[in-house]
C-alpha positions as CSV (number, residue, x, y, z in Angstrom):
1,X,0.0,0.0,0.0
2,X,1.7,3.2,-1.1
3,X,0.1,6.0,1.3
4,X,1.1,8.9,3.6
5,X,-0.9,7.5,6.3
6,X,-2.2,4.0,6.9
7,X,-5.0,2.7,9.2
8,X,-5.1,-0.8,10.7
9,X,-8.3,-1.7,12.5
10,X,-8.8,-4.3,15.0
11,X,-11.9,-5.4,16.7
12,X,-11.7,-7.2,20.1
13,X,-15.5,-8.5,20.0
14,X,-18.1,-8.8,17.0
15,X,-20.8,-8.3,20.0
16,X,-21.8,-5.1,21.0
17,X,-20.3,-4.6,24.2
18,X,-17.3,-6.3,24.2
19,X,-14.5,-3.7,24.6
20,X,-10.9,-3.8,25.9
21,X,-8.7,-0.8,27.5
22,X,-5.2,-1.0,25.8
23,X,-2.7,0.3,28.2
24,X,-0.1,-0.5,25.5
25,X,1.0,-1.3,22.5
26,X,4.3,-3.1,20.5
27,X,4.9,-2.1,16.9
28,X,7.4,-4.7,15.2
29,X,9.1,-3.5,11.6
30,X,9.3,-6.2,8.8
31,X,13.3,-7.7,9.0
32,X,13.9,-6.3,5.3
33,X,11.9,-2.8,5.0
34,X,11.1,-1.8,8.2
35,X,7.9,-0.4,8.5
36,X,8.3,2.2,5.2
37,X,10.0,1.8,2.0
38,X,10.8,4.7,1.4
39,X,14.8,6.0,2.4
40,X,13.2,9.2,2.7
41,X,11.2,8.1,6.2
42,X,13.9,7.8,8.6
43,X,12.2,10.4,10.9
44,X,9.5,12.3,11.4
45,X,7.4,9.3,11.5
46,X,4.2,8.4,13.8
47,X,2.3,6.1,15.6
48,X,-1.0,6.9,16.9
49,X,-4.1,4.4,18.7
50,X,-7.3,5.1,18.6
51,X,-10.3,4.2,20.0
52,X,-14.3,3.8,19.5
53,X,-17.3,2.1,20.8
54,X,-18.4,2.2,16.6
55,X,-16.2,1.2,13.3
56,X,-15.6,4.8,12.3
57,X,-12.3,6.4,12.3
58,X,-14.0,9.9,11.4
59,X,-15.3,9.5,15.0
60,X,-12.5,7.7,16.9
61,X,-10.7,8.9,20.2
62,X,-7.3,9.7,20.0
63,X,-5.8,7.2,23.0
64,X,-2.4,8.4,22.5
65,X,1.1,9.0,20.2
66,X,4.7,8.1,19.8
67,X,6.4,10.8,17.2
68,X,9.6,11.9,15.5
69,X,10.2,8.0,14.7
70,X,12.4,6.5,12.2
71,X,10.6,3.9,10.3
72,X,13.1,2.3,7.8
73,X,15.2,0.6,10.4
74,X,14.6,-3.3,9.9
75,X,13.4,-5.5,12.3
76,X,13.1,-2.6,15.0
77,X,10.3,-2.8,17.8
78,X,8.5,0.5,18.2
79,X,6.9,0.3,22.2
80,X,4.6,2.3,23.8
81,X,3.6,0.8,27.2
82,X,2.5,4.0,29.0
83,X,0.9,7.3,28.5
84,X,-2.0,5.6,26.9
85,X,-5.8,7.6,27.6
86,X,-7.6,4.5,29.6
87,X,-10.2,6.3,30.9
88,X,-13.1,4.4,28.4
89,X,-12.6,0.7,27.0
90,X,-13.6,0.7,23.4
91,X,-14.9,-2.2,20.7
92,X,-12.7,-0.5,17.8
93,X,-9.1,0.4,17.8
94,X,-7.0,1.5,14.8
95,X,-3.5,1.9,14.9
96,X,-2.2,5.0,12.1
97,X,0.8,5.1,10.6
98,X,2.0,8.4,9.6
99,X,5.3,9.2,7.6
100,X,5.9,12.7,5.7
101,X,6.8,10.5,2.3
102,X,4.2,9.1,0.0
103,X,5.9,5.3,0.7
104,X,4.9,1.5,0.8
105,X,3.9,0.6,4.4
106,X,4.9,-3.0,6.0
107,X,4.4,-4.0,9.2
108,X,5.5,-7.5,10.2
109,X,3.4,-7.6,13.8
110,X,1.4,-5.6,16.3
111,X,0.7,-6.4,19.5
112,X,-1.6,-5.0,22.3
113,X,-1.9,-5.0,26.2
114,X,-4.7,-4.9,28.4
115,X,-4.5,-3.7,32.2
116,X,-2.7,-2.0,34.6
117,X,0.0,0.7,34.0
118,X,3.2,-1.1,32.3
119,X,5.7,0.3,34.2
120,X,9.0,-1.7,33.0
121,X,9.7,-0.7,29.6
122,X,11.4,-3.4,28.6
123,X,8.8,-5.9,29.1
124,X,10.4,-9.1,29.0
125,X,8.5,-12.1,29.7
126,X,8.1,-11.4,33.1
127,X,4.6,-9.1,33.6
128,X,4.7,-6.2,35.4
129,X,0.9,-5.8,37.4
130,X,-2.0,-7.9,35.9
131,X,-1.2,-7.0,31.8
132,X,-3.4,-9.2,29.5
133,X,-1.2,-9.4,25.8
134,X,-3.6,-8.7,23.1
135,X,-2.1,-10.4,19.4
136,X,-3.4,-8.7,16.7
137,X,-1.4,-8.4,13.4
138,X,-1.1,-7.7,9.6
139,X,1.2,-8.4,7.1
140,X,2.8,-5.9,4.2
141,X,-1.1,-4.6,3.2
């Protein structure tokens, strides 16, 4: 997909009323692109979650950022495991990618958390609190 910005959805519950409070998120880079193929995206980059109780995006809560991110190192692991708006759990969440150069978007996994505050960055196995780890993923769309 060639685009400035790119929008993954996820939904965690085709019932109404099934929603989940991501307290964090991983963002892993494909090991031969990264995330962007374009040289020209090696700051400046975004990722951004949001949020909504309905699918639409026009409508979505912004739940929180990480910015000035390079995306066309390979194989690298973007992490954002605090700072995260968890004040409402929502049915819908999109993850957006934004890069200042029209570019080919990969994305080799995503992963979410649900629970308490993260408060180790590293997150190794271990878990910090009561943290549920919510897989979701896509692959070079």
């Amino acid at each position: 997909m060639n685009a400035t910005n790119f929008i993954r959805e996820f939904e965690f519950g085709t019932t109404s009323g099934v929603t989940k409070t991501i307290s964090g998120f991983k963002v892993y880079a494909s090991s031969d692109e990264g995330l962007t193929g374009s040289s020209a995206n090696t700051s400046g980059c975004t990722l951004t979650l949001y949020g909504n109780s309905v699918d639409n995006t026009g409508t979505a809560t912004n739940l929180g950022s990480m910015t000035g991110l390079n995306f066309r190192t390979n194989s690298a692991t973007h992490i954002k495991l605090s700072g995260l708006n968890v004040s409402t759990a929502y049915q819908y969440h999109w993850i957006k990618f934004t890069v200042p150069n029209l570019a080919t978007m990969f994305c080799a996994e995503l992963e979410f958390y649900e629970g308490d505050t993260i408060t180790d960055s590293s997150y190794a196995p271990e878990v910090i609190g009561k943290v549920a780890q919510l897989h979701g993923w896509a692959v070079n769309y």
